[in-house]
N, CA, C and O atoms as a DFTB+ gen file, in Angstrom:
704 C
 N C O
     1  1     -10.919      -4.632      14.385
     2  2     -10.229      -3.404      14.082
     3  2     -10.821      -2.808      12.812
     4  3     -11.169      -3.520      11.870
     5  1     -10.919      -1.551      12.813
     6  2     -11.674      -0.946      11.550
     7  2     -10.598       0.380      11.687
     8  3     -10.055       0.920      12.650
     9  1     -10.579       0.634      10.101
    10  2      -9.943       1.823      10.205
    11  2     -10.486       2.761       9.768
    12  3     -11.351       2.524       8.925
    13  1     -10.191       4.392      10.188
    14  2     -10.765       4.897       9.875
    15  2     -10.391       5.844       8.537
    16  3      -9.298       6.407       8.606
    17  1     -11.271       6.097       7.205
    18  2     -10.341       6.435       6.304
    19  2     -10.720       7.726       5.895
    20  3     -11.824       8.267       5.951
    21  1      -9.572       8.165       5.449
    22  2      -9.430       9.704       4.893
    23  2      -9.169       9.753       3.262
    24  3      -8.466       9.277       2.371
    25  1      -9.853      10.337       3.426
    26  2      -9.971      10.279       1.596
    27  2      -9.216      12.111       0.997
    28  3      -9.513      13.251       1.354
    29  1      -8.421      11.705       0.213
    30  2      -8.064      13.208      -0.279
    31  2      -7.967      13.183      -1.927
    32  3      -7.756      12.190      -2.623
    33  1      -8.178      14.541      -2.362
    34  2      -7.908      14.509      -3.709
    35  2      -6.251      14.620      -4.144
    36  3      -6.025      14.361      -5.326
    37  1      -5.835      14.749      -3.842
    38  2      -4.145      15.650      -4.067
    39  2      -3.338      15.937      -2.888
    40  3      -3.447      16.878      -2.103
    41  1      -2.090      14.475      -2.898
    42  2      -1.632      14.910      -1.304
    43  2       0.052      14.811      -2.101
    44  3       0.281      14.490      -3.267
    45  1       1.016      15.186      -1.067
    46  2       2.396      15.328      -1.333
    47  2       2.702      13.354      -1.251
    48  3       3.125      12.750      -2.236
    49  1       2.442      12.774      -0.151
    50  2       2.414      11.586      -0.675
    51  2       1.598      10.933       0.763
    52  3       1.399      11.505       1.835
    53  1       1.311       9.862       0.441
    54  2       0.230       8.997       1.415
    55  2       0.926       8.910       2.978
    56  3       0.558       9.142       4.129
    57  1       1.889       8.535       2.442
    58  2       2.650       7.976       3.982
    59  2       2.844       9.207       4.663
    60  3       2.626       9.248       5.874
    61  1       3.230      10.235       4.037
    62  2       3.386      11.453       4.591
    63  2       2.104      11.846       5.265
    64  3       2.085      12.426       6.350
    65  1       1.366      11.615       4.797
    66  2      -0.179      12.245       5.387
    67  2      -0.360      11.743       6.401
    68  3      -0.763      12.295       7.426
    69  1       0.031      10.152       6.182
    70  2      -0.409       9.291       7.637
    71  2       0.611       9.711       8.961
    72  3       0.072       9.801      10.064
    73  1       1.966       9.946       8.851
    74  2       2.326       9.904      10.037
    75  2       2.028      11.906      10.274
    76  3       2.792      12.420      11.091
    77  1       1.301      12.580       9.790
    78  2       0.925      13.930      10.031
    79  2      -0.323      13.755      10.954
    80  3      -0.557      14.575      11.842
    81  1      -1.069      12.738      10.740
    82  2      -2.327      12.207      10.627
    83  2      -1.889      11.508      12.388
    84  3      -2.254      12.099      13.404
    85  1      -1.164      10.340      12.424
    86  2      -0.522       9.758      13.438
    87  2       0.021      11.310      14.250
    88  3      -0.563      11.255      15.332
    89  1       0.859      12.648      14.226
    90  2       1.352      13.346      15.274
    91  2       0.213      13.905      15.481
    92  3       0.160      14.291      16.648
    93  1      -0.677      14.120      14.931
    94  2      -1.801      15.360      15.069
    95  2      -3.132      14.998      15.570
    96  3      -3.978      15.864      15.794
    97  1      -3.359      13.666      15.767
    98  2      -4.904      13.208      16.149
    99  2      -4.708      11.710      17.232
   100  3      -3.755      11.003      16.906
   101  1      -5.331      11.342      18.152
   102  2      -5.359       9.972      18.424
   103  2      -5.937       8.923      17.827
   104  3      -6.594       8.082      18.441
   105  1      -5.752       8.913      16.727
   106  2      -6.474       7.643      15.734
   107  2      -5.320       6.559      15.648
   108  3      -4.185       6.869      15.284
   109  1      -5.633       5.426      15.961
   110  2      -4.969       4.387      16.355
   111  2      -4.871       3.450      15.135
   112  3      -3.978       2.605      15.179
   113  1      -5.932       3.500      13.698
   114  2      -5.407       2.938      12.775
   115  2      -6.386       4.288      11.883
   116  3      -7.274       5.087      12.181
   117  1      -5.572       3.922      10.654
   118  2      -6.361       4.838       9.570
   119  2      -6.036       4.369       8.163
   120  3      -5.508       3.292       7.888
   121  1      -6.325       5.081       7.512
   122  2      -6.168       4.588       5.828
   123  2      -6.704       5.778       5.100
   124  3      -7.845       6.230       5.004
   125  1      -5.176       6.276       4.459
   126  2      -5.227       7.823       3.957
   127  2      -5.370       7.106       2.358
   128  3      -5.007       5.945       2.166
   129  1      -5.848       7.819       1.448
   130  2      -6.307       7.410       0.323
   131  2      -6.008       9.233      -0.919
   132  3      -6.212      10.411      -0.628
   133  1      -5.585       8.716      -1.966
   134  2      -6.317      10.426      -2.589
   135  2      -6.048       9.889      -4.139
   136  3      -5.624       8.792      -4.503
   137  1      -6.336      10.733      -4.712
   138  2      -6.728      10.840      -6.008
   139  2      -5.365      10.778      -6.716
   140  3      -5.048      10.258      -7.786
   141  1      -4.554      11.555      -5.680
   142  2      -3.251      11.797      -6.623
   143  2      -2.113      12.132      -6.143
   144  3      -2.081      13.329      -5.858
   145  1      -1.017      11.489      -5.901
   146  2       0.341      12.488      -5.095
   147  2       1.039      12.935      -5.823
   148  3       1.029      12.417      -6.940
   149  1       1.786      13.851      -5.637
   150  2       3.040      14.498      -6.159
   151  2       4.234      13.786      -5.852
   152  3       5.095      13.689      -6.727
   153  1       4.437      13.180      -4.523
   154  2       5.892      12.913      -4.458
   155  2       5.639      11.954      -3.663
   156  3       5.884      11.958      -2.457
   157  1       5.028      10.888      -4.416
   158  2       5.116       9.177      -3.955
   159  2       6.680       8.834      -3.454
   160  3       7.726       9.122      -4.036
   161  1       6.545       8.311      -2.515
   162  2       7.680       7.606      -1.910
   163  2       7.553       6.088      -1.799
   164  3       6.650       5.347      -1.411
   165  1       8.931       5.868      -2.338
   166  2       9.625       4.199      -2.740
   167  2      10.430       4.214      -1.716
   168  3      10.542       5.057      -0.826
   169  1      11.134       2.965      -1.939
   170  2      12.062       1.883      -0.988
   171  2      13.523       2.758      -1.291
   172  3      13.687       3.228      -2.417
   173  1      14.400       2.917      -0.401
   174  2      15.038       3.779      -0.645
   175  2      15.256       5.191      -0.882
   176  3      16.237       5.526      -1.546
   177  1      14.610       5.894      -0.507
   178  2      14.565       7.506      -0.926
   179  2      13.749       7.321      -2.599
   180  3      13.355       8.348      -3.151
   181  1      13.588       6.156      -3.188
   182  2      13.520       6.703      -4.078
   183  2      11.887       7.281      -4.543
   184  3      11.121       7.204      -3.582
   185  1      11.300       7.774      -5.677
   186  2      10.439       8.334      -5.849
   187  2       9.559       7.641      -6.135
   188  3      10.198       6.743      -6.684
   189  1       7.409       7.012      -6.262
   190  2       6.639       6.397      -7.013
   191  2       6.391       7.610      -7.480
   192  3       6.341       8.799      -7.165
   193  1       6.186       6.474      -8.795
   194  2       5.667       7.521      -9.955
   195  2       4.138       7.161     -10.170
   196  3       3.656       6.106     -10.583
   197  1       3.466       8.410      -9.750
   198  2       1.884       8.216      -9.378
   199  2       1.007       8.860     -10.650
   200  3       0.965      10.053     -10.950
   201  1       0.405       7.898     -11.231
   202  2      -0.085       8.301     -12.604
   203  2      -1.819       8.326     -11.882
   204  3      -2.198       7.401     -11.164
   205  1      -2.714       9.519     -12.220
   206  2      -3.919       9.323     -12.100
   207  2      -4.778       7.872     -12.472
   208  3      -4.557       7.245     -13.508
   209  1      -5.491       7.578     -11.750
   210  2      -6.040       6.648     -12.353
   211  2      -5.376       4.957     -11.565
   212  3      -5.812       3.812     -11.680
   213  1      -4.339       5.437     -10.892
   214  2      -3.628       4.393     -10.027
   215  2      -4.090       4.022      -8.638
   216  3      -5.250       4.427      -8.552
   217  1      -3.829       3.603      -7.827
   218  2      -4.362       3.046      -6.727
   219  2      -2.350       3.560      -5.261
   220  3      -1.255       3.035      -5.057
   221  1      -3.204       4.941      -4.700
   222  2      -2.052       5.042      -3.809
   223  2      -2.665       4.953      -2.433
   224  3      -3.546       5.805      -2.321
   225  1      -2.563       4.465      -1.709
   226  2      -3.113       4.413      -0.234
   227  2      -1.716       3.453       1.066
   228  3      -0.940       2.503       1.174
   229  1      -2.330       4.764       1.800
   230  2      -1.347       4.276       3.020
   231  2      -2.216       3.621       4.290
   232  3      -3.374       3.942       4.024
   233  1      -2.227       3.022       5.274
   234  2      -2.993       2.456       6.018
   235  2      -1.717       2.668       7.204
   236  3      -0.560       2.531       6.808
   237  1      -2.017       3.059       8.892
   238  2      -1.335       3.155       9.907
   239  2      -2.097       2.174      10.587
   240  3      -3.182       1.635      10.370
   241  1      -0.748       2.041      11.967
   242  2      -1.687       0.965      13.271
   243  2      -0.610       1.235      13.924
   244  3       0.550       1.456      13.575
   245  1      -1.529       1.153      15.645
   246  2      -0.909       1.440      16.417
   247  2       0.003       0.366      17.014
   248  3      -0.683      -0.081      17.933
   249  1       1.267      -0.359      17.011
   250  2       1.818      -1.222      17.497
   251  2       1.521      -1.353      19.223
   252  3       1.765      -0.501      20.078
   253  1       1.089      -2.324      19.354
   254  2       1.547      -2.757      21.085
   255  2       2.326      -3.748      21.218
   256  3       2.519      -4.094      22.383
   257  1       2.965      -4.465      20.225
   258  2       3.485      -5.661      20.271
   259  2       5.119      -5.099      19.592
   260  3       5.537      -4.881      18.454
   261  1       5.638      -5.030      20.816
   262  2       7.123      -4.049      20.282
   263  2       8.059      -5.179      19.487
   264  3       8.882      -4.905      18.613
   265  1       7.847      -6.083      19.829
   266  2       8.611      -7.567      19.080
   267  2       8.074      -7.961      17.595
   268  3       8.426      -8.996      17.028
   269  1       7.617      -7.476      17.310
   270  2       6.693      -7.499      15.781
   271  2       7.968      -7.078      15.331
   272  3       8.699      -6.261      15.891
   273  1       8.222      -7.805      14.090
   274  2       9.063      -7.730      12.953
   275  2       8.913      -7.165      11.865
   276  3       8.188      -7.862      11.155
   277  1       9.299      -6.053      11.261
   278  2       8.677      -5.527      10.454
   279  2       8.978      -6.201       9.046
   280  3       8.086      -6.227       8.198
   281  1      10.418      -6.829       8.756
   282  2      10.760      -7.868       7.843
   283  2       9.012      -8.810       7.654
   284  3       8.222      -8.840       6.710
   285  1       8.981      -9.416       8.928
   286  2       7.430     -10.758       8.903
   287  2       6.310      -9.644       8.468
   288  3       5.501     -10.091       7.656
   289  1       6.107      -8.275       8.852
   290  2       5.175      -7.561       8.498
   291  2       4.880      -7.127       7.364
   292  3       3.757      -6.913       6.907
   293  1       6.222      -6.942       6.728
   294  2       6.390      -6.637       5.070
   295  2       5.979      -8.106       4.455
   296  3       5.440      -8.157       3.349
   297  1       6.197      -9.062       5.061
   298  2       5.937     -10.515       3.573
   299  2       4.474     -10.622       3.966
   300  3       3.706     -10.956       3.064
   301  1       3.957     -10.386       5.198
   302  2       2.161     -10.521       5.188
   303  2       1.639      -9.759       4.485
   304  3       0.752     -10.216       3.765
   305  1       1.975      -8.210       4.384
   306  2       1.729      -7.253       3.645
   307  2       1.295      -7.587       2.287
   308  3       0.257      -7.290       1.697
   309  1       2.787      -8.584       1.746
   310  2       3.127      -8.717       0.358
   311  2       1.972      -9.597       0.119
   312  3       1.096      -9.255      -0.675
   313  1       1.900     -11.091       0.978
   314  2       0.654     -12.038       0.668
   315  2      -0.657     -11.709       0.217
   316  3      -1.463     -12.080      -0.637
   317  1      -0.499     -10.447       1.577
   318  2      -2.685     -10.021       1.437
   319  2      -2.868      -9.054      -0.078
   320  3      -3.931      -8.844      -0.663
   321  1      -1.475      -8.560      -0.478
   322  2      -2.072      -7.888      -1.407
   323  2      -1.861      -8.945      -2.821
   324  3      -2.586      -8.769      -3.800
   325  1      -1.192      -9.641      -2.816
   326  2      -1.068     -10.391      -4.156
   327  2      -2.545     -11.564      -3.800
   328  3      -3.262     -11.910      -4.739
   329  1      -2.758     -11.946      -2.687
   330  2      -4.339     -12.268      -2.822
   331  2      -5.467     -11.908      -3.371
   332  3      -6.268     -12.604      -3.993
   333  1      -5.522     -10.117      -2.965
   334  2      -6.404      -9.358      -3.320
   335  2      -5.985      -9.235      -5.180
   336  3      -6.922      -9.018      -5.949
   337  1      -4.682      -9.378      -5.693
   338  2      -4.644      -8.959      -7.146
   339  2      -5.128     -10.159      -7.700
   340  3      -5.892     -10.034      -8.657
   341  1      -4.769     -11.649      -7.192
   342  2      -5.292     -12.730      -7.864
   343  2      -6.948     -12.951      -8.176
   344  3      -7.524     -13.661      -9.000
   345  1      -7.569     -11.784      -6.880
   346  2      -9.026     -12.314      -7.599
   347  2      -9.072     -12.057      -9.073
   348  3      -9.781     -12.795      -9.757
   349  1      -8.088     -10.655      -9.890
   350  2      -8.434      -9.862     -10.732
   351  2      -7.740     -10.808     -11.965
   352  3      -8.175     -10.790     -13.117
   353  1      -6.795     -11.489     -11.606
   354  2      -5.034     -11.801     -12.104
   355  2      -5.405     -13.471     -11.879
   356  3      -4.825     -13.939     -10.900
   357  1      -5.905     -14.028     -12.307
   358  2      -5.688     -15.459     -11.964
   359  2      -4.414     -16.114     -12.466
   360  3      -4.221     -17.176     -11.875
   361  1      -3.537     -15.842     -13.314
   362  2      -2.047     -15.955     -13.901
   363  2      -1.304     -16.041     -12.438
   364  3      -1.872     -15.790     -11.376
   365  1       0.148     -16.465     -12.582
   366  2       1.229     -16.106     -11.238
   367  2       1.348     -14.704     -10.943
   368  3       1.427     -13.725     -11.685
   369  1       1.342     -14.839      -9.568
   370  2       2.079     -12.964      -9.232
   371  2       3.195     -13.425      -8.768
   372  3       3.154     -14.656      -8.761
   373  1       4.559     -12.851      -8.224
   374  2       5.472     -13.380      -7.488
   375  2       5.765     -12.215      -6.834
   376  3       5.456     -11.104      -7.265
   377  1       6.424     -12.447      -5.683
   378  2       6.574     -11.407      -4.778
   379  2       8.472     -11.201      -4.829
   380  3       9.141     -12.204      -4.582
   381  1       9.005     -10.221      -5.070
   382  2      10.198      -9.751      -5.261
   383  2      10.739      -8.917      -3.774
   384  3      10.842      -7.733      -3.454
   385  1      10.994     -10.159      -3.133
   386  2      11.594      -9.355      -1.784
   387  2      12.644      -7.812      -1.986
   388  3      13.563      -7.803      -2.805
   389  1      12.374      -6.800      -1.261
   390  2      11.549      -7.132       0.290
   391  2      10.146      -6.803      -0.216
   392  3       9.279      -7.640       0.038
   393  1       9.775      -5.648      -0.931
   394  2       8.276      -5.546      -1.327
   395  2       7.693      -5.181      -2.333
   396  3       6.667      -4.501      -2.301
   397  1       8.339      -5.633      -3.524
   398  2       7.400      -5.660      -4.822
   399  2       6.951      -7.056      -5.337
   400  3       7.262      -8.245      -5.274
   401  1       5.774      -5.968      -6.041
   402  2       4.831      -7.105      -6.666
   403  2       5.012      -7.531      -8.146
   404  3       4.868      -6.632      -8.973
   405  1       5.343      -8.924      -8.652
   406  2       5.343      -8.518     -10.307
   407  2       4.783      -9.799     -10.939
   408  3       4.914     -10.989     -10.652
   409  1       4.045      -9.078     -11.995
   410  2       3.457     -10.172     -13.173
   411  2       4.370      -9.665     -14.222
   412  3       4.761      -8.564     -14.610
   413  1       4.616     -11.344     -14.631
   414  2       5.437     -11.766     -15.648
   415  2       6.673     -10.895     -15.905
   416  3       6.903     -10.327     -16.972
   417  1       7.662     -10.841     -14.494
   418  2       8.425     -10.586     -14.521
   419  2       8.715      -8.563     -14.095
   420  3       9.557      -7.930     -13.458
   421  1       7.584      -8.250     -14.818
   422  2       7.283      -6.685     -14.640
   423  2       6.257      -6.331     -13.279
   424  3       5.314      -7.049     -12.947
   425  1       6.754      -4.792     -12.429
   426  2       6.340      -4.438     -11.429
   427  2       5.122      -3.977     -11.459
   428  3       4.989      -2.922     -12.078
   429  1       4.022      -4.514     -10.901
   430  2       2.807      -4.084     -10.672
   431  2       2.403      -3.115      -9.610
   432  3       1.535      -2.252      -9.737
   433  1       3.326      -3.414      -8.257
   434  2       3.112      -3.020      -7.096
   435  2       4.030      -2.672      -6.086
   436  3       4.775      -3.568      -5.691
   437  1       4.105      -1.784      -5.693
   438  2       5.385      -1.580      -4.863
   439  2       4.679      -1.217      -3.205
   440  3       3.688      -0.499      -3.345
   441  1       4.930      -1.505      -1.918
   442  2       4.834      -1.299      -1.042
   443  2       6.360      -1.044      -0.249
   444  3       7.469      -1.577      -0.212
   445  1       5.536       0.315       0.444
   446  2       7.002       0.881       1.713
   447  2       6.019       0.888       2.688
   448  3       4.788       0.903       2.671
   449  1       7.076       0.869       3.743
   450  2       7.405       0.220       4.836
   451  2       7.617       1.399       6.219
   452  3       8.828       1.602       6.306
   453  1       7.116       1.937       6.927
   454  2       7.800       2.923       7.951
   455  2       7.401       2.883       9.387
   456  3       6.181       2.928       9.547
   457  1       7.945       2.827      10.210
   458  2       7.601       2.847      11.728
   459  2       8.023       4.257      11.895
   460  3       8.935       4.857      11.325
   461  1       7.103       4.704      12.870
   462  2       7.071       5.572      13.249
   463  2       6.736       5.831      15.291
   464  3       5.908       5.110      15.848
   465  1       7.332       6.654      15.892
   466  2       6.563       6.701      17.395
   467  2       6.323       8.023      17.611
   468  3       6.949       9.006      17.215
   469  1       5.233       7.926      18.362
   470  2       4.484       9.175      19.050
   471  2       4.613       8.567      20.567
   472  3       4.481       7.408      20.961
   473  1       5.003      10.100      21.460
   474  2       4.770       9.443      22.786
   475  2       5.285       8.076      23.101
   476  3       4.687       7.611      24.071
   477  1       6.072       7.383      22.674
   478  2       6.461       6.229      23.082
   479  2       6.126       4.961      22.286
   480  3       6.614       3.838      22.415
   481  1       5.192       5.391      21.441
   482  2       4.177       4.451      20.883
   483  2       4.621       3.786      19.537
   484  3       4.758       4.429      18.496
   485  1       4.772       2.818      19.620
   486  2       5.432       2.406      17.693
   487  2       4.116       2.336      16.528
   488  3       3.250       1.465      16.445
   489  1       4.244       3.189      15.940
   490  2       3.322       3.085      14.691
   491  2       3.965       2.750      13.474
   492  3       4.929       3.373      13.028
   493  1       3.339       1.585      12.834
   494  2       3.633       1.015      11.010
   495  2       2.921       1.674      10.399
   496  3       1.732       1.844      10.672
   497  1       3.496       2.148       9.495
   498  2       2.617       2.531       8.008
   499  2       3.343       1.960       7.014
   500  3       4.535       1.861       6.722
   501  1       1.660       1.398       6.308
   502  2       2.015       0.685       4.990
   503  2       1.646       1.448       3.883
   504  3       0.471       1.804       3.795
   505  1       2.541       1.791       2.931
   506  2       2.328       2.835       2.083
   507  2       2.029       2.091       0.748
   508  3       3.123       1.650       0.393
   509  1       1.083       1.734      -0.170
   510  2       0.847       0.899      -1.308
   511  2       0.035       1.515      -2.079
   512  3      -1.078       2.015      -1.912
   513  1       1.460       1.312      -3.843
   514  2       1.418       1.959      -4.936
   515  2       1.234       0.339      -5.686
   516  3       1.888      -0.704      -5.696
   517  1      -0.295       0.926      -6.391
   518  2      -0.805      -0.429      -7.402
   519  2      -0.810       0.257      -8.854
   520  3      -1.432       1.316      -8.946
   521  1      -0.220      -0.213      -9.912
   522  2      -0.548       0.217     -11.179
   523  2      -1.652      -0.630     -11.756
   524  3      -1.670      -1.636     -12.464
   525  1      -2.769       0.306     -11.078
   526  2      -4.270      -0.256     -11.867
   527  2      -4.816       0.596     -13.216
   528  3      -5.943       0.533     -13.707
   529  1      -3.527       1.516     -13.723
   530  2      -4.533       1.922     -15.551
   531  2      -3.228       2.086     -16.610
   532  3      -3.181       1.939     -17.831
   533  1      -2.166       2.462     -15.604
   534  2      -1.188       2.840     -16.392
   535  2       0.304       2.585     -15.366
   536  3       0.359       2.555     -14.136
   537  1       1.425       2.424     -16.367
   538  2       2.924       1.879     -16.156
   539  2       3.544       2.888     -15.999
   540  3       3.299       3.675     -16.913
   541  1       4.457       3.390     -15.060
   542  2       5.344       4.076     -15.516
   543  2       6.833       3.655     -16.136
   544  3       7.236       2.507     -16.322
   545  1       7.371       4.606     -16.341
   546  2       8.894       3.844     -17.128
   547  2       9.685       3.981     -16.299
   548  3       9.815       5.098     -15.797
   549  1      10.542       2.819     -15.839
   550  2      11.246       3.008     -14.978
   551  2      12.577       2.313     -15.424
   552  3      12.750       1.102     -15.289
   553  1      13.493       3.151     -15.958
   554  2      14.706       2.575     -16.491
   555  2      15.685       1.228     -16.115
   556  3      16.728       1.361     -15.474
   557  1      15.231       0.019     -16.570
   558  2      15.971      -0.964     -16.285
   559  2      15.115      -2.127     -15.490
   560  3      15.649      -3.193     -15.182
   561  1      13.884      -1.860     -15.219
   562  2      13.058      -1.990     -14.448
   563  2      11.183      -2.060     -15.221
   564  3      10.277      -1.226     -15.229
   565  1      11.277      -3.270     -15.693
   566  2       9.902      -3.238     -16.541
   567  2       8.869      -2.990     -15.753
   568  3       9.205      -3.217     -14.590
   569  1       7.503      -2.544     -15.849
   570  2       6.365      -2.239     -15.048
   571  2       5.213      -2.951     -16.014
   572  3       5.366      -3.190     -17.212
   573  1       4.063      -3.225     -15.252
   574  2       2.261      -3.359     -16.114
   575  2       1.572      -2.658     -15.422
   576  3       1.870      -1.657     -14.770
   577  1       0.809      -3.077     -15.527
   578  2      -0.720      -2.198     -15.020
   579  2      -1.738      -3.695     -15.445
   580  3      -1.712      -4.618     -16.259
   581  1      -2.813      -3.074     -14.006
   582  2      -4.372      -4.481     -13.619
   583  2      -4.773      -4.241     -15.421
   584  3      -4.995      -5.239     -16.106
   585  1      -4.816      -3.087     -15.928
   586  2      -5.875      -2.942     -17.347
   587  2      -4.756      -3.707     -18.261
   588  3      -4.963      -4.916     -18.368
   589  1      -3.941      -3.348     -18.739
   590  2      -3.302      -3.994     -19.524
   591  2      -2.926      -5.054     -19.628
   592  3      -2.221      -5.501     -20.533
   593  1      -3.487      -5.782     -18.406
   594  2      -2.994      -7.740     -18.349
   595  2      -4.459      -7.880     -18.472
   596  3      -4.882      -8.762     -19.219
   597  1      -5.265      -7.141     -17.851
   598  2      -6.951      -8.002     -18.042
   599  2      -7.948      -7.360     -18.898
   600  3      -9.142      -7.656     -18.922
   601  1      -7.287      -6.329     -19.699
   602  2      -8.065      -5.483     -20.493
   603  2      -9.742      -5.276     -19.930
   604  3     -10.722      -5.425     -20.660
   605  1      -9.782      -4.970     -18.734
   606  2     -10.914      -4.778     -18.416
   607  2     -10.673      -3.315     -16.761
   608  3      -9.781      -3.244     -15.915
   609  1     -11.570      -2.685     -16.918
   610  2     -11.441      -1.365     -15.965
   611  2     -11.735      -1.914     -14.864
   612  3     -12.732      -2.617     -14.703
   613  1     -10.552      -1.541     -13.642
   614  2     -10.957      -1.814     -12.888
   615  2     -12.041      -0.725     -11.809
   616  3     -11.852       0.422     -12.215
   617  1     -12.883      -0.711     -10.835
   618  2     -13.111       0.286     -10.561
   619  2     -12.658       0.543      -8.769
   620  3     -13.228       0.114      -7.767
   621  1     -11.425       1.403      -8.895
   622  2     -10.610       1.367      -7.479
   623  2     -11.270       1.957      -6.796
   624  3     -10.894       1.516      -5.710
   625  1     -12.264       2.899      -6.509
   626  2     -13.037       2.485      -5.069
   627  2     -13.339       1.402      -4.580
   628  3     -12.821       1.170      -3.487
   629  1     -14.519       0.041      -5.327
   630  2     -14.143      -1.040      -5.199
   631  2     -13.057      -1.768      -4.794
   632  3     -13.151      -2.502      -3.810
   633  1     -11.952      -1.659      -5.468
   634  2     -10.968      -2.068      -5.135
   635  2     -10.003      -1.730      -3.554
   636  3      -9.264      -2.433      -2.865
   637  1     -10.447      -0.383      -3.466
   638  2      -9.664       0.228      -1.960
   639  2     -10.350      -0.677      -0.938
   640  3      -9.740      -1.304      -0.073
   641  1     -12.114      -0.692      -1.173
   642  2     -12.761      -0.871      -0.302
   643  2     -12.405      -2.928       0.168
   644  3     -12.415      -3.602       1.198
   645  1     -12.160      -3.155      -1.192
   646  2     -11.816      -4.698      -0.676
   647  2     -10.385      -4.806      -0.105
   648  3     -10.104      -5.684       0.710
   649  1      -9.624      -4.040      -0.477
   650  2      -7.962      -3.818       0.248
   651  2      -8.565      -3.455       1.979
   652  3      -7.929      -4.075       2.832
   653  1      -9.393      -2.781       2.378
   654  2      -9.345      -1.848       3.741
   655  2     -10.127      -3.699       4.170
   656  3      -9.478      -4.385       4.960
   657  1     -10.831      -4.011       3.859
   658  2     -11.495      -5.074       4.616
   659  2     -10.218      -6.446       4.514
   660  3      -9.615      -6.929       5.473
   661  1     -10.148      -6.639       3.784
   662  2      -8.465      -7.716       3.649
   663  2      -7.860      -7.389       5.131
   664  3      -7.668      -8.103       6.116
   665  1      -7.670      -6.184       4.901
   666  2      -6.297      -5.633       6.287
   667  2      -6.992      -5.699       7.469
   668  3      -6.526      -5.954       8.579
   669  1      -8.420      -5.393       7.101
   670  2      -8.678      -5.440       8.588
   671  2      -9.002      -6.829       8.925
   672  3      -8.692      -7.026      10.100
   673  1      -9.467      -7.802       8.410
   674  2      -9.459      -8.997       8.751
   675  2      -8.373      -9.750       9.398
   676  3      -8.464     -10.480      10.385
   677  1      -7.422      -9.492       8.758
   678  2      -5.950      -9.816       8.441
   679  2      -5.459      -9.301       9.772
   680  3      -5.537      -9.940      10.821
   681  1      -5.044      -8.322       9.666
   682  2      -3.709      -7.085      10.325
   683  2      -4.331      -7.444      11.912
   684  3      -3.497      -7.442      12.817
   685  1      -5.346      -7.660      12.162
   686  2      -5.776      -7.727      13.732
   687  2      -5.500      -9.357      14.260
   688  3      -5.883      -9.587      15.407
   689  1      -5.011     -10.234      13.678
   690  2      -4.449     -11.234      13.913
   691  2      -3.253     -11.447      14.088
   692  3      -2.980     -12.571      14.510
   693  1      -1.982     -10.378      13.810
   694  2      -1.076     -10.050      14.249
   695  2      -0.985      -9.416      15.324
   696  3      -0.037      -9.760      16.030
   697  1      -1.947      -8.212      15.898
   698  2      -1.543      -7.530      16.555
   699  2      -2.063      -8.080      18.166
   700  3      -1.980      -7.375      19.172
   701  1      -2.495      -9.203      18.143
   702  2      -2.555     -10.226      19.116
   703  2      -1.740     -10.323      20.103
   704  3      -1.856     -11.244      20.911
């Protein structure tokens, strides 16, 4: 499985793009990417706060396996990406059900979660917000960022490009 990816500079938010992306084209997996959203979406209605310089990307797939759990889909989710942070992070990550990511207690990473159908068809999108330069403040709720635990830049093209190969390695062993 390979996906195919869309790269944007400035979108309203990732996930949004993808299931626009999912009504409007037959692309069966993808991975929307951009520079920057306005109105990141969290767990709950609530808002990510998308600082330039961060890592926002959504990735779709086409479900054929209607018994897929999206609960089991969210903790694989959670694994492949705290894998991918440990190459950077050799310290603990811990995973804060249902889908954040946190070092030393503070949120690094947040992933949402959405099914969607076209035509009959069940589509997941995984929507994932990484704080790779900068934290936002989130009242009550500590945050970090990849630079400020490893004082070293990361460079997130690199980084997308090892996230899109993870999933695809990964994600096609589920959909078995």
């Amino acid at each position: 499985m390979k996906f195919k990816k869309f790269n944007y500079k400035i979108v309203n938010s990732t996930n949004n793009t993808a299931i626009r992306i999912i009504n409007k084209t037959n692309y069966k997996f993808g991975m929307i990417t951009a520079i920057s959203q306005k109105s990141g979406k969290g767990q709950y209605g609530k808002k990510w706060i998308s600082f330039k310089g961060n890592l926002f990307v959504s990735f779709f797939l086409k479900i054929d396996n209607q018994n897929l759990s999206l609960k089991n889909f969210t903790k694989l989710n959670c694994e492949l990406i705290k894998k991918l942070l440990s190459n950077y992070y050799k310290k603990n990550i811990s995973i804060k059900p249902p889908n954040d990511l946190l070092i030393k207690g503070k949120k690094i990473c947040g992933i949402l979660q959405e099914s969607v159908f076209k035509n009959g068809q069940k589509y997941f999108i995984i929507g994932i917000g990484i704080n790779l330069v900068k934290s936002p403040y989130i009242k009550d709720y500590p945050t970090t960022n990849l630079y400020e635990l490893i004082k070293k830049k990361i460079d997130k093209n690199i980084f997308q490009n090892k996230l899109k190969s993870m999933f695809e390695k990964n994600l096609i062993k589920i959909l078995k």
